[in-house]
N, CA, C, O and CB atoms as a CASP TS submission, in Angstrom:
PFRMAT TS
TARGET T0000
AUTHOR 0000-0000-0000
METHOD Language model
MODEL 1
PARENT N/A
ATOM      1  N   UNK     1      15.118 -17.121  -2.291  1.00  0.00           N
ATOM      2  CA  UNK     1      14.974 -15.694  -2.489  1.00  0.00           C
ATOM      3  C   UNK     1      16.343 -15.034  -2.290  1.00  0.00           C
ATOM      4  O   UNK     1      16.820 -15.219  -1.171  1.00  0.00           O
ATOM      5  CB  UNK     1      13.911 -15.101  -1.515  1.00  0.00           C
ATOM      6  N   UNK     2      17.079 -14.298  -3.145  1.00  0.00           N
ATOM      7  CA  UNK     2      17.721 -13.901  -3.165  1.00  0.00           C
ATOM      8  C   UNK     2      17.903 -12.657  -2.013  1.00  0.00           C
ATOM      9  O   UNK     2      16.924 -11.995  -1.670  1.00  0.00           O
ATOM     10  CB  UNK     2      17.706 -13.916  -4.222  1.00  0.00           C
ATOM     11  N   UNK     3      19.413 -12.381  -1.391  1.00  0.00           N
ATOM     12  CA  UNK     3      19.559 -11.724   0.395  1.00  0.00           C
ATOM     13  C   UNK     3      18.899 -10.547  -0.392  1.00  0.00           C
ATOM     14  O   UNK     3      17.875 -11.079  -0.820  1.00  0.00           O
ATOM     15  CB  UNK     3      21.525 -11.367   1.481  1.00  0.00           C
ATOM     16  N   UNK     4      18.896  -9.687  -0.683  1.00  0.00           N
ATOM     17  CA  UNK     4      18.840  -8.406  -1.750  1.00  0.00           C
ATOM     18  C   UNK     4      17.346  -8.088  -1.199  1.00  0.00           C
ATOM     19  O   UNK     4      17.039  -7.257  -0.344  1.00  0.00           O
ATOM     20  CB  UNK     4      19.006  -8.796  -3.758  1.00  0.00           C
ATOM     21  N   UNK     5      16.375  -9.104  -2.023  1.00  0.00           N
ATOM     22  CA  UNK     5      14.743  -9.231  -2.074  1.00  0.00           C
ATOM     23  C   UNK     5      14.750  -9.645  -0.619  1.00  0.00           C
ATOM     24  O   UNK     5      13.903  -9.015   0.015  1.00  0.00           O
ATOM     25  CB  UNK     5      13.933 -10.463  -3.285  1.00  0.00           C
ATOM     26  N   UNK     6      15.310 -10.345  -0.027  1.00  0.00           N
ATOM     27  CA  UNK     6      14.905 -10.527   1.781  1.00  0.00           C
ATOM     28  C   UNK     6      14.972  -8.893   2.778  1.00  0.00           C
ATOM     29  O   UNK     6      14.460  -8.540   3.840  1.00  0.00           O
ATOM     30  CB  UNK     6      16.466 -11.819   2.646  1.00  0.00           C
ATOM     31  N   UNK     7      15.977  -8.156   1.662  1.00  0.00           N
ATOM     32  CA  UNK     7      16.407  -7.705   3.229  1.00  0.00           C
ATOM     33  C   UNK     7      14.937  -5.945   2.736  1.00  0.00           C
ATOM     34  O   UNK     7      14.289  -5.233   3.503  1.00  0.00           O
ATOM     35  CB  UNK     7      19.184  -7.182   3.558  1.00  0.00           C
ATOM     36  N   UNK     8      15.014  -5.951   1.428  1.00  0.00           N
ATOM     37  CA  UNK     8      14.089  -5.568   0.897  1.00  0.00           C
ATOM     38  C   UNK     8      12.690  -5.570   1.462  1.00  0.00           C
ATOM     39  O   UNK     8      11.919  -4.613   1.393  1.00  0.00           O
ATOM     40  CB  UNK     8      14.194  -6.086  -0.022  1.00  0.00           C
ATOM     41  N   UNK     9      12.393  -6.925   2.120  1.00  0.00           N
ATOM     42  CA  UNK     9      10.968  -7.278   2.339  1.00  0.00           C
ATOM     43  C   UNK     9      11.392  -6.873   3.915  1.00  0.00           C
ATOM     44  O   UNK     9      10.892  -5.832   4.343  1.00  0.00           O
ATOM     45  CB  UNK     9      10.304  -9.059   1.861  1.00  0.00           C
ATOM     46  N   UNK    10      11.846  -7.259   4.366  1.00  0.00           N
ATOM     47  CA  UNK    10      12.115  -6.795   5.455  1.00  0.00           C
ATOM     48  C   UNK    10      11.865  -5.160   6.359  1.00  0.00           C
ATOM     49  O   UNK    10      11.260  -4.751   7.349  1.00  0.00           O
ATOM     50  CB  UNK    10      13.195  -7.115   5.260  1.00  0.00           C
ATOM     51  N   UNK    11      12.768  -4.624   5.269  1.00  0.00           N
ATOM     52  CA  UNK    11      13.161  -3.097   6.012  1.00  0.00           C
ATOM     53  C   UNK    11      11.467  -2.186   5.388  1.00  0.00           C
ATOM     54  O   UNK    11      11.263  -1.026   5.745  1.00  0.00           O
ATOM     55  CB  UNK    11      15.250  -2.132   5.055  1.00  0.00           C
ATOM     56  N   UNK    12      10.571  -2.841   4.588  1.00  0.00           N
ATOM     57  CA  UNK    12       9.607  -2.658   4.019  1.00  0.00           C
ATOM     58  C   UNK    12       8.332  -2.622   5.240  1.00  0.00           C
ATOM     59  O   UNK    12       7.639  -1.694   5.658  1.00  0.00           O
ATOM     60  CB  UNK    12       9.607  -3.681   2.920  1.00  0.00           C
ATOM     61  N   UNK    13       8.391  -4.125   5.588  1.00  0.00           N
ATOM     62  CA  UNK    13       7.965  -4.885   6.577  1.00  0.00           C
ATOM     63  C   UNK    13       7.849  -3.504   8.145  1.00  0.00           C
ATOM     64  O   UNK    13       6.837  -2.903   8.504  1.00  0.00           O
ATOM     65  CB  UNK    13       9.274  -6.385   6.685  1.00  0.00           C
ATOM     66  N   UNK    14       9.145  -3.413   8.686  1.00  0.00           N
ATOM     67  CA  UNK    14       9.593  -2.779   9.624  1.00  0.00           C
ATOM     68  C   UNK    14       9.154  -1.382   9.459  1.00  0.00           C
ATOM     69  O   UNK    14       8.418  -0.958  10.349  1.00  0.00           O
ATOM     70  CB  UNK    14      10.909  -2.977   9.718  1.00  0.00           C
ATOM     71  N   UNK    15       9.475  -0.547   8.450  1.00  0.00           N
ATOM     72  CA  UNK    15       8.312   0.789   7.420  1.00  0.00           C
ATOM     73  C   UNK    15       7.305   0.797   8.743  1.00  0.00           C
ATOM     74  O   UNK    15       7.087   1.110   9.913  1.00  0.00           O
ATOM     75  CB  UNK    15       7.161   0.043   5.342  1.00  0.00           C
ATOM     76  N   UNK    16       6.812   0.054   7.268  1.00  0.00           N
ATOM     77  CA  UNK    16       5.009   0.142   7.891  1.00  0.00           C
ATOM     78  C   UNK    16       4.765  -0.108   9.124  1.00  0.00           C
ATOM     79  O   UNK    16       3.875   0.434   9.780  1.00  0.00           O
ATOM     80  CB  UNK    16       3.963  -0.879   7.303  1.00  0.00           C
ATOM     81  N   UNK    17       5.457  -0.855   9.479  1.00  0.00           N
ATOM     82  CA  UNK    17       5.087  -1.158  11.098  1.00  0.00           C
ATOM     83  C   UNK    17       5.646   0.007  12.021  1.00  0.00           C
ATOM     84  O   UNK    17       4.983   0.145  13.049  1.00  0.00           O
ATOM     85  CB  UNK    17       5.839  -2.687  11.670  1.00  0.00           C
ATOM     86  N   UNK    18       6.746   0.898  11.879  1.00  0.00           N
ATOM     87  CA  UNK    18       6.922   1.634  12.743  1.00  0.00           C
ATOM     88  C   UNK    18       6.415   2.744  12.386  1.00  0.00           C
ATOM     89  O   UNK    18       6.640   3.595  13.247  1.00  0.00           O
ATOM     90  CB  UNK    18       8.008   1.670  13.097  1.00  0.00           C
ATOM     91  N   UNK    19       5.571   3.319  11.121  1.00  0.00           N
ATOM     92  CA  UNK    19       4.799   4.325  11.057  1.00  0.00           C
ATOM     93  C   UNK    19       3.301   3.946  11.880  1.00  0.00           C
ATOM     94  O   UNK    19       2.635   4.762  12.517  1.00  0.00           O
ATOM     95  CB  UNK    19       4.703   4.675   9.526  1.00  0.00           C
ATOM     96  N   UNK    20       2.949   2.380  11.665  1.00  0.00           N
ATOM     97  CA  UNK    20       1.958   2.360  11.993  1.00  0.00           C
ATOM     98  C   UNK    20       1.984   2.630  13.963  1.00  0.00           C
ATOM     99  O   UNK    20       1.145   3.106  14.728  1.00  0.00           O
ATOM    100  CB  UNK    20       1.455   1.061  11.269  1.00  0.00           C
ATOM    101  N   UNK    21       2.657   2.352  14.070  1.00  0.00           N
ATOM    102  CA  UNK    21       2.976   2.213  15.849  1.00  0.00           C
ATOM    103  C   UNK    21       3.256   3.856  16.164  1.00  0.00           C
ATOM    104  O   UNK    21       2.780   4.339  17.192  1.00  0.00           O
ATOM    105  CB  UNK    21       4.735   1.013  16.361  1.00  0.00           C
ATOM    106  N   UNK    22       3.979   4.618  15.317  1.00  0.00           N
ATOM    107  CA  UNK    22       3.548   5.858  15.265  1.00  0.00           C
ATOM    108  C   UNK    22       2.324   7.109  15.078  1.00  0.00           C
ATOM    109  O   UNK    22       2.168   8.171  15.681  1.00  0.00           O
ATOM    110  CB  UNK    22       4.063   5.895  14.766  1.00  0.00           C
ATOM    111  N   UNK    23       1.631   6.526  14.076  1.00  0.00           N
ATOM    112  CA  UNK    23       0.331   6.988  14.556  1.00  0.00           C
ATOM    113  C   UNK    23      -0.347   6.808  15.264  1.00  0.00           C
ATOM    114  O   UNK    23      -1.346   7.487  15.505  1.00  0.00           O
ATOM    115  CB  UNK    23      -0.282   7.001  14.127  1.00  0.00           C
ATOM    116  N   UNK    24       0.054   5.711  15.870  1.00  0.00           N
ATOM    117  CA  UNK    24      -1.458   5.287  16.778  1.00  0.00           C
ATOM    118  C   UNK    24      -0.830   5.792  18.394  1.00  0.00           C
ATOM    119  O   UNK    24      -1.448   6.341  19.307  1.00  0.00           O
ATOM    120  CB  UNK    24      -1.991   3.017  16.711  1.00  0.00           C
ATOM    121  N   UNK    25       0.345   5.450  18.340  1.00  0.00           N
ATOM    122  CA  UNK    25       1.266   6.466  20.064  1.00  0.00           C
ATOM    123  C   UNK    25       2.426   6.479  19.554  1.00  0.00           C
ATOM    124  O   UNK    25       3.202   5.534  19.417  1.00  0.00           O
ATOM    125  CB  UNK    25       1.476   5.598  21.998  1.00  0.00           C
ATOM    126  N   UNK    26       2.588   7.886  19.180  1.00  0.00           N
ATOM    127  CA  UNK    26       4.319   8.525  18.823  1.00  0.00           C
ATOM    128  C   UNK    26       5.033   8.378  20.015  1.00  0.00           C
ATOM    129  O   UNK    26       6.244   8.410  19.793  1.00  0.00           O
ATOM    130  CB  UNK    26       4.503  10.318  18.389  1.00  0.00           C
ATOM    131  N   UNK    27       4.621   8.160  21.748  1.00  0.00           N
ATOM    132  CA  UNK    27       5.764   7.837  22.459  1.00  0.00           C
ATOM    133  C   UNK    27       5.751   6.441  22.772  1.00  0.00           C
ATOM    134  O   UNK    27       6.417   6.144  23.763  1.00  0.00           O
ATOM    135  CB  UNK    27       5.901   8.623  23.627  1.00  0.00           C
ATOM    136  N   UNK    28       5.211   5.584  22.230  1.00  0.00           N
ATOM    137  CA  UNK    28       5.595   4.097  22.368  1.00  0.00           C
ATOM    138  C   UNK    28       6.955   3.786  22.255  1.00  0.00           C
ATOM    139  O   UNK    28       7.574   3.922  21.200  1.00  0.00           O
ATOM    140  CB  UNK    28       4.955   3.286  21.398  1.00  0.00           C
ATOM    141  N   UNK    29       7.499   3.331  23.408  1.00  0.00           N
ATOM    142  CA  UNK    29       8.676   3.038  23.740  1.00  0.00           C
ATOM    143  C   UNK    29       9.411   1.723  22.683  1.00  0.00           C
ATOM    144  O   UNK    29      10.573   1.336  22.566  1.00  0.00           O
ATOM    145  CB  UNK    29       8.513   2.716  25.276  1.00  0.00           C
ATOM    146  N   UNK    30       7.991   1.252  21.958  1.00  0.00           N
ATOM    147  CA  UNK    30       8.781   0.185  20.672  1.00  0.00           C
ATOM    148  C   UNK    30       9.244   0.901  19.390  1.00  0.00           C
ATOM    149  O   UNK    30       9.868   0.467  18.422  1.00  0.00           O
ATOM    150  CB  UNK    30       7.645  -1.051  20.017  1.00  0.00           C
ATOM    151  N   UNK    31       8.713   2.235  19.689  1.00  0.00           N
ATOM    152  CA  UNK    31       9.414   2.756  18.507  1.00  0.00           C
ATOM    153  C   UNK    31      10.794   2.573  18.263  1.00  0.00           C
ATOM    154  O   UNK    31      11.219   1.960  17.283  1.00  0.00           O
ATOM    155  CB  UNK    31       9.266   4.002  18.461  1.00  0.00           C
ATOM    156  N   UNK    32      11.339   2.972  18.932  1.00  0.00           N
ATOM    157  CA  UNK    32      12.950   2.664  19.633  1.00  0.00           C
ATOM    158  C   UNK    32      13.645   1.712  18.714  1.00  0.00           C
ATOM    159  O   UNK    32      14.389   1.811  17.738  1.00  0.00           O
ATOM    160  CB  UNK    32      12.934   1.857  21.298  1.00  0.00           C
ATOM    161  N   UNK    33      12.856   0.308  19.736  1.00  0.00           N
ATOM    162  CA  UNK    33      13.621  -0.356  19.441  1.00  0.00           C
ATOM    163  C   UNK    33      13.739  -0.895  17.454  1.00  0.00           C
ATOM    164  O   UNK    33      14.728  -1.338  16.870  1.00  0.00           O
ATOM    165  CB  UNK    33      13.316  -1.307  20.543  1.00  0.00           C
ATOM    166  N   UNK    34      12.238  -0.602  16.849  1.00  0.00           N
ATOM    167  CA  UNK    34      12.007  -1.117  15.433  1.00  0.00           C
ATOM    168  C   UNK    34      12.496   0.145  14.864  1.00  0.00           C
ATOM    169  O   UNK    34      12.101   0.171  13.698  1.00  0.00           O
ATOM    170  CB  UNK    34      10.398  -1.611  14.960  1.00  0.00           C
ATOM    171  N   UNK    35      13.295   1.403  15.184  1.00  0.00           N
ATOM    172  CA  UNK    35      13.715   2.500  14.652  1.00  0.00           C
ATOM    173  C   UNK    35      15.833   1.412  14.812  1.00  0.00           C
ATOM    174  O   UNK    35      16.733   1.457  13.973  1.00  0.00           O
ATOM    175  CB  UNK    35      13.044   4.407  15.884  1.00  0.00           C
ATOM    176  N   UNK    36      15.830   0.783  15.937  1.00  0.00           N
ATOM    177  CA  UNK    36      17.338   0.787  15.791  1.00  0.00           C
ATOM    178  C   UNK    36      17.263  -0.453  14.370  1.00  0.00           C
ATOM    179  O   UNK    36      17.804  -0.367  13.267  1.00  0.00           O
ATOM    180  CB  UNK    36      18.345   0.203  17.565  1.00  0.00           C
ATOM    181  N   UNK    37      16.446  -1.477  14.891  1.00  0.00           N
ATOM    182  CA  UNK    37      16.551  -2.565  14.057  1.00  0.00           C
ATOM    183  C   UNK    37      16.452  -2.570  12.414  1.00  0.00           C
ATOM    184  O   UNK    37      16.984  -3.273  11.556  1.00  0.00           O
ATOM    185  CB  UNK    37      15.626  -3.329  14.535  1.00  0.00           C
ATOM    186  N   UNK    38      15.353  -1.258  12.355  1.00  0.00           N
ATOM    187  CA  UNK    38      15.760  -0.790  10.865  1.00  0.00           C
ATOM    188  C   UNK    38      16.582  -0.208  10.189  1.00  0.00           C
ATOM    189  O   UNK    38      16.834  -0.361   8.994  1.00  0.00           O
ATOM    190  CB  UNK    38      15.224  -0.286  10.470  1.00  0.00           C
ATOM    191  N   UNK    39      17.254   0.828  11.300  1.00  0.00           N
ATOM    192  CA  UNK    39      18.565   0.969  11.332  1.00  0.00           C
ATOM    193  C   UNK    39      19.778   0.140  10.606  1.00  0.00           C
ATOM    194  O   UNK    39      20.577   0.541   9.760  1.00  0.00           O
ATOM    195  CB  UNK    39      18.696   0.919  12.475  1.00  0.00           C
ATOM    196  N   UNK    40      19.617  -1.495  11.384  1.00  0.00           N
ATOM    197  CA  UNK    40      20.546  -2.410  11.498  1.00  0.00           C
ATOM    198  C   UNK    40      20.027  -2.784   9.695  1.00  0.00           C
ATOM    199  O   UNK    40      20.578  -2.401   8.663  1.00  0.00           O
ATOM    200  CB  UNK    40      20.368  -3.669  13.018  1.00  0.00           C
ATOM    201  N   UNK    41      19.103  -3.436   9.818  1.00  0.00           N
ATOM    202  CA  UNK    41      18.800  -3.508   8.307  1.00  0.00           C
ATOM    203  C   UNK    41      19.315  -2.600   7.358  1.00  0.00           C
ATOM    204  O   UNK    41      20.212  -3.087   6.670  1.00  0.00           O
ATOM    205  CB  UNK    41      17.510  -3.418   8.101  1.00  0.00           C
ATOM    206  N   UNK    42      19.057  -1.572   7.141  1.00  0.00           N
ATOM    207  CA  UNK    42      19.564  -0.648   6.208  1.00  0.00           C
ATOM    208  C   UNK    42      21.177  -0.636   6.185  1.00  0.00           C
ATOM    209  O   UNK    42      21.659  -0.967   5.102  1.00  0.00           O
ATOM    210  CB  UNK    42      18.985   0.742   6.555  1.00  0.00           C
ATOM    211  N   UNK    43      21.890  -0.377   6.990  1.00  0.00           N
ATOM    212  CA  UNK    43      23.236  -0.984   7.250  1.00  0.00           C
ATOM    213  C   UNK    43      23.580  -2.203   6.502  1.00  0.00           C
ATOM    214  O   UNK    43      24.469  -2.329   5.660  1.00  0.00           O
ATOM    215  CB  UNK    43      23.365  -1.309   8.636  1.00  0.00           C
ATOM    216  N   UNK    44      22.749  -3.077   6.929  1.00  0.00           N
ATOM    217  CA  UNK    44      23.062  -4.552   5.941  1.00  0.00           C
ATOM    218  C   UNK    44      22.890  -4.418   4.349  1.00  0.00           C
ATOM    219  O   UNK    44      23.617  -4.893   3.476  1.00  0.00           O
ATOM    220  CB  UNK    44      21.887  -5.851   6.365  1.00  0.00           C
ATOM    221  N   UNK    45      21.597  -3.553   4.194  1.00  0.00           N
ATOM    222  CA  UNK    45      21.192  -2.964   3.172  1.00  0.00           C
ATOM    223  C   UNK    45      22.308  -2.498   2.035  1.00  0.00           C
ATOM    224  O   UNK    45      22.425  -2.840   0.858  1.00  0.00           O
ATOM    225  CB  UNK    45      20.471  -1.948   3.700  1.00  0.00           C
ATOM    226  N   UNK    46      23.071  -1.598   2.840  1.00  0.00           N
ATOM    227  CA  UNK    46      24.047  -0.479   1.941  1.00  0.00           C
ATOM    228  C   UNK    46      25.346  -1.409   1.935  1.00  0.00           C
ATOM    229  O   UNK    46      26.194  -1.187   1.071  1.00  0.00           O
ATOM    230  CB  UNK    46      24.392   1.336   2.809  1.00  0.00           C
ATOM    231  N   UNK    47      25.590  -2.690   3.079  1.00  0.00           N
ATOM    232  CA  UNK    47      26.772  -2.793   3.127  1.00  0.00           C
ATOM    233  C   UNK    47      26.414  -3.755   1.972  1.00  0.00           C
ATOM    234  O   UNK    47      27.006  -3.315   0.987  1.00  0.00           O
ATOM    235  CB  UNK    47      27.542  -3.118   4.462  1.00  0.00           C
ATOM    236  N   UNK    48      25.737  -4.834   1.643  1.00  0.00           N
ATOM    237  CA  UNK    48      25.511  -5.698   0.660  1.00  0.00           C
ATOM    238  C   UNK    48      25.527  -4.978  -0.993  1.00  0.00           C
ATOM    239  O   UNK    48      26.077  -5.431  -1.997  1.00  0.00           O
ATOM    240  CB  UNK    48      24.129  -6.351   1.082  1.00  0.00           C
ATOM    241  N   UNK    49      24.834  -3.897  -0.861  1.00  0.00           N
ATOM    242  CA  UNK    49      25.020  -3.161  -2.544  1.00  0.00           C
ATOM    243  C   UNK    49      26.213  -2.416  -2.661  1.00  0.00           C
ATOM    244  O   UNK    49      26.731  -2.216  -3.760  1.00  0.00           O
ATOM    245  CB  UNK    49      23.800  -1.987  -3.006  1.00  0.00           C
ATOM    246  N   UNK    50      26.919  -1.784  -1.079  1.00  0.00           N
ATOM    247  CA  UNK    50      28.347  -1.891  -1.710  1.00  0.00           C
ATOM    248  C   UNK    50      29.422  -2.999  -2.048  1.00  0.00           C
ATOM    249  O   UNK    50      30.553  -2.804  -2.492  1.00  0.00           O
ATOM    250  CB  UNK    50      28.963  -1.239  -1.032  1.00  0.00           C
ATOM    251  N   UNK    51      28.864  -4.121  -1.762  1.00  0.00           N
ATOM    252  CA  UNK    51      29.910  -5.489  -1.846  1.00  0.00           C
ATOM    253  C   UNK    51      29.561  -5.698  -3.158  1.00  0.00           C
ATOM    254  O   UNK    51      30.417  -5.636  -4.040  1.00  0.00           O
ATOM    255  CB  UNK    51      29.657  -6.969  -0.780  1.00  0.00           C
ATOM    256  N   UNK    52      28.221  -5.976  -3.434  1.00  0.00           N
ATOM    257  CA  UNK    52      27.904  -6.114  -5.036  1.00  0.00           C
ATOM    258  C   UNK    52      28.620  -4.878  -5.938  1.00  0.00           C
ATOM    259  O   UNK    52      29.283  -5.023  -6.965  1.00  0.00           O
ATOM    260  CB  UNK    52      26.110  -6.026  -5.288  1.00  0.00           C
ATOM    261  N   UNK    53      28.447  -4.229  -5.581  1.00  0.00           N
ATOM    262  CA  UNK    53      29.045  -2.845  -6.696  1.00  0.00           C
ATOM    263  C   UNK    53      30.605  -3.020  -7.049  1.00  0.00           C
ATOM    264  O   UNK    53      31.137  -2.745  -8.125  1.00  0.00           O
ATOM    265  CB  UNK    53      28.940  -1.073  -5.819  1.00  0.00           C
ATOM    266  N   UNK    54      31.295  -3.609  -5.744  1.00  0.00           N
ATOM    267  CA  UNK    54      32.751  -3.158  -5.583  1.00  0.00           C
ATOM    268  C   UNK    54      33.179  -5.104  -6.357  1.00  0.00           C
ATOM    269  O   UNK    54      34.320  -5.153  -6.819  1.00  0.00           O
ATOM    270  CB  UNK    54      33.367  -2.547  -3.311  1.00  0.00           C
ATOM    271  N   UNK    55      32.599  -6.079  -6.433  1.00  0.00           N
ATOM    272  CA  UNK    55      33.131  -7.295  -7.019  1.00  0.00           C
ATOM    273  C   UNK    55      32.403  -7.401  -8.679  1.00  0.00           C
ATOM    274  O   UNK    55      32.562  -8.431  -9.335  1.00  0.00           O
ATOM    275  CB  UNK    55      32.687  -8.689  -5.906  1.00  0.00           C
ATOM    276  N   UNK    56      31.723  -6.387  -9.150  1.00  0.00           N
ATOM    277  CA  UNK    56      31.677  -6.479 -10.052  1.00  0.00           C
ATOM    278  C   UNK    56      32.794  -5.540 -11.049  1.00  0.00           C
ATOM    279  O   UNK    56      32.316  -5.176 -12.123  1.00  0.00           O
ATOM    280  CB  UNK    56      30.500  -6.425 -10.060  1.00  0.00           C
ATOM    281  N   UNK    57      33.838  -5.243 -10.841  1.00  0.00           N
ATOM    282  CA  UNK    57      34.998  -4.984 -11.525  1.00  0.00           C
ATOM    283  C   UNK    57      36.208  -6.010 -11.562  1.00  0.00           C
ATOM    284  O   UNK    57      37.232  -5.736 -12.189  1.00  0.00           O
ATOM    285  CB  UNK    57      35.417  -3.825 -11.017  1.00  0.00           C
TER
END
């Protein structure tokens, strides 16, 4: 599977799960931590489609 579609399924994955952990207790202290980690994902996210963008010239 290409990193792209992983990190895709991933930050997808992490979504749902921290809305779902949000409705059910908005002060659950795991929010936190699956709010930084998606964070970290998305980061990987933007830094990978800017590497692709910038080696295709």
């Amino acid at each position: 599977m290409p990193y792209k579609q992983l990190l895709e399924g991933q930050i997808e994955e992490l979504r749902i799960r921290m809305y779902e952990i949000y409705n059910n207790n908005p002060t659950d202290k795991e929010l936190v931590r699956i709010s930084q980690e998606l964070d970290d994902l998305l980061n990987k996210f933007r830094k990978h489609a800017s590497y692709q963008n910038t080696s295709n010239y």
